[in-house]
Phi, psi and omega in degrees: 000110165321156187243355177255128173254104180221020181227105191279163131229127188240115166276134156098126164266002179316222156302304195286320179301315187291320178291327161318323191270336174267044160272293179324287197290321143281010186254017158092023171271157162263150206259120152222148201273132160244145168202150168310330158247125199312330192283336180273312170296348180289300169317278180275008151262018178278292152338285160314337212276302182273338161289314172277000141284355147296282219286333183276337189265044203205342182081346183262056168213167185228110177345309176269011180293297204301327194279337159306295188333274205328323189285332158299348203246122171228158225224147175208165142245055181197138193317332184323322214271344167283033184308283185299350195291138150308274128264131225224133158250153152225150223224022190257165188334158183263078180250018172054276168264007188282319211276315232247303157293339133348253181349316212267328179296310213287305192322321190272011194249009182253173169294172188267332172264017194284140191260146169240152170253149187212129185257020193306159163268350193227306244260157197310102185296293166352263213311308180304326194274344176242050151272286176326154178277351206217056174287015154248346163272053176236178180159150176288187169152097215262100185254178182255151183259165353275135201286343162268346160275316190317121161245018170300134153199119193257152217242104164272123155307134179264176139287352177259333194296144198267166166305322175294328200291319193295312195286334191282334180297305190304326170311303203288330166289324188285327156316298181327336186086017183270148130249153198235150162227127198267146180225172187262174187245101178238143160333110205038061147048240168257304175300302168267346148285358162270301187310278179286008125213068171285306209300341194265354138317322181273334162300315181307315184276353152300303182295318164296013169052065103342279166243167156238165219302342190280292193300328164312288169344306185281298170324280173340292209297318197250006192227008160238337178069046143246177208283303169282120168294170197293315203281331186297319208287339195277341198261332176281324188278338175107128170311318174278007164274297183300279211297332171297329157330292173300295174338299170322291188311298184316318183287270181305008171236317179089047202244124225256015194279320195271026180260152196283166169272142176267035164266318181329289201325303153351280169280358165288291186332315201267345163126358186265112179249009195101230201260338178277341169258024195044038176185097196237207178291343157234173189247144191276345188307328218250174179290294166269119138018081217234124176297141207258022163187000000 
């Protein structure tokens, strides 16, 4: 198996997916995108679009890199267009069987030496590869959002996985302009098993009126030195993300540290999911943000 990866598949037009693929597409591979719906790839290359019109009005892009970039990219719904890909990521809901049937539709439509990737945050890279015909070309690749600002990207081992697909993996993020940290595949990895759950701590000490959301934030944010307090950052990344996490955590250690708070459950339950649905531990209507407790 070549270890040079220069033909992408990307699953899912989302957040995660459309930055992959344009992190990819300017770093001069060709891209192809999919998603079940045409209206969402239109959004993110539309999307892909207005970002590297950041990045050019800013200088570290040249116009015409961007209009090459845009020209790498092509977009379908159906599995036909990875035929020649190297490797296909996928990029789709944090699902278990949603992502395992994903695999199972993919697998006939690749070549026999094509590596699949999974950008999952948590969930068993094992377990997601013997979905798959090629559990040894199977490997995590967790990148962080927003993947073009981000520069992490963590690289999981399957038990099965050989040695070449992780150096073609390892490749393709340091093209990418990524450094990478490799983790085992334990439940959330490195990142989200540090990261949420703290952030469902901070929900617990909200639901126990520790604080409100504003002073939980502020504390985090001037008494840790980080850019976000935990409920902004969880309102960013999304509630129902935070809680599928935990779950994940929860489940697989069986460990009550790892329960989710049932202030989270809550706002899932209630549709507040954060900045994408304008409305989390704070509400987006408004011009500055104003916290919902």
């Amino acid at each position: 198996m070549s270890a040079t990866i220069s033909r992408l598949g990307v699953i899912g037009a989302g957040q995660m997916g459309s930055g992959i693929a344009h992190v990819a597409a300017l770093a001069g591979l060709e891209v192809a995108m999919v998603d079940v719906n045409p209206a969402a790839l239109d959004k993110a290359v539309a999307s892909i679009a207005r970002n590297i019109d950041r990045q050019v009005a800013k200088g570290a892009v040249t116009a015409e890199a961007k209009e090459r970039a845009l020209a790498r990219i092509t977009t379908g719904t159906d599995h036909s267009v990875f035929a020649d890909a190297d490797m296909v990521i996928e990029a789709a809901t944090e699902n278990a069987e949603v992502k395992k049937g994903i695999f199972r539709a993919l697998c006939p439509a690749l070549k026999p030496t094509a590596i699949i990737a999974t950008n999952t945050s948590s969930i068993s890279i094992t377990g997601l590869a013997a979905a798959t015909d090629r559990p040894a070309r199977f490997i995590g690749m967790h990148f962080m959002n927003p993947v073009p600002v981000m520069r992490l990207v963590e690289v999981i081992r399957g038990i099965a996985t050989d040695d070449a697909t992780f150096e073609a993996t390892v490749a393709l993020a340091q093209r990418l302009g990524k450094t990478t940290a490799t983790a085992a595949d334990y439940p959330g990895f490195i990142v989200n098993r540090i990261l949420v759950p703290m952030i469902n701590e901070a929900v617990q000490a909200l639901q126990e009126g520790v604080g409100d959301v504003v002073s939980i934030d502020t504390a985090m944010k001037l008494g840790t030195n980080q850019p976000m307090g935990p409920l902004e950052l969880a309102d960013f990344i999304g509630l129902d993300t935070c809680l599928a996490i935990m779950r994940v955590l929860h489940e697989g250690f069986a460990d009550s540290k790892y329960r989710p708070a049932a202030l989270l459950v809550k706002y899932v339950e209630a549709g507040w999911l954060g900045r994408k649905t304008g409305r989390g531990f704070y509400d987006y209507s408004t011009t500055s943000p104003s916290p919902t407790r």
